[in-house]
N, C-alpha and C positions, 0 to 999 in steps of 0.2 A: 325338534319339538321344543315349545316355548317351556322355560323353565316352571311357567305357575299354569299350564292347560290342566284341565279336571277333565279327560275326555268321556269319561262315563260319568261324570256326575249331572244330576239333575235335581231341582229342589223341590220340595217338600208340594208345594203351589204347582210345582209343573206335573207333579206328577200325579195330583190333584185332579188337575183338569185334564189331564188324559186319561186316566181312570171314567171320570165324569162322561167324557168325549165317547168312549167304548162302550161303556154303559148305557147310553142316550144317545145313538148316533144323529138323532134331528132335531138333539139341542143347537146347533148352528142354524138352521133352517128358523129354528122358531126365533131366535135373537134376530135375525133378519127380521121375520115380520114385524116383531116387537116395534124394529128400528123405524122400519117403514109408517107403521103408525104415528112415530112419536114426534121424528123426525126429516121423515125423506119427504116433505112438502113441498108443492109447488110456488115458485113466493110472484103474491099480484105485481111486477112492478109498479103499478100504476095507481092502485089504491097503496103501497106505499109511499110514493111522490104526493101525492093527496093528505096523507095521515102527517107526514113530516113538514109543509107547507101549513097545517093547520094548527102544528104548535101553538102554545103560547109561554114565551119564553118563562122561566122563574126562578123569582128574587133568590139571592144567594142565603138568606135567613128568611123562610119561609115564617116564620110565624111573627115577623114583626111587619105593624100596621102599618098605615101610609101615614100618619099621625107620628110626631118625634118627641112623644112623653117621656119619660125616663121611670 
């Protein structure tokens, strides 16, 4: 046994959410759906290739004119 193991310890935060976990057993299920909504998209490639070719590149100082007034 390694000199610094803590084999029964668990922190504050883990025990947290396993409390939470037992208490709420389809808070998982629901973070899923959450996910799915927010993130789990399908991506167009194709109206991507489209959006990214229609660029138009921009100046490195967007607020100065085409004009060299000082």
């Amino acid at each position: 046994m390694p000199i610094f193991a803590r084999p029964h310890y668990t922190s504050d935060a883990t025990d947290f959410i396993e409390s939470l976990k037992a208490a709420r057993p389809e808070i998982e299920q629901e973070q899923r759906h959450g996910r799915s909504l927010l993130w789990d998209k399908q991506v167009d490639r194709e109206f991507q290739a489209q959006a990214e070719a229609a660029r138009v590149p921009q100046k490195p100082y967007v607020y100065q004119t085409g004009s060299d007034h000082a």
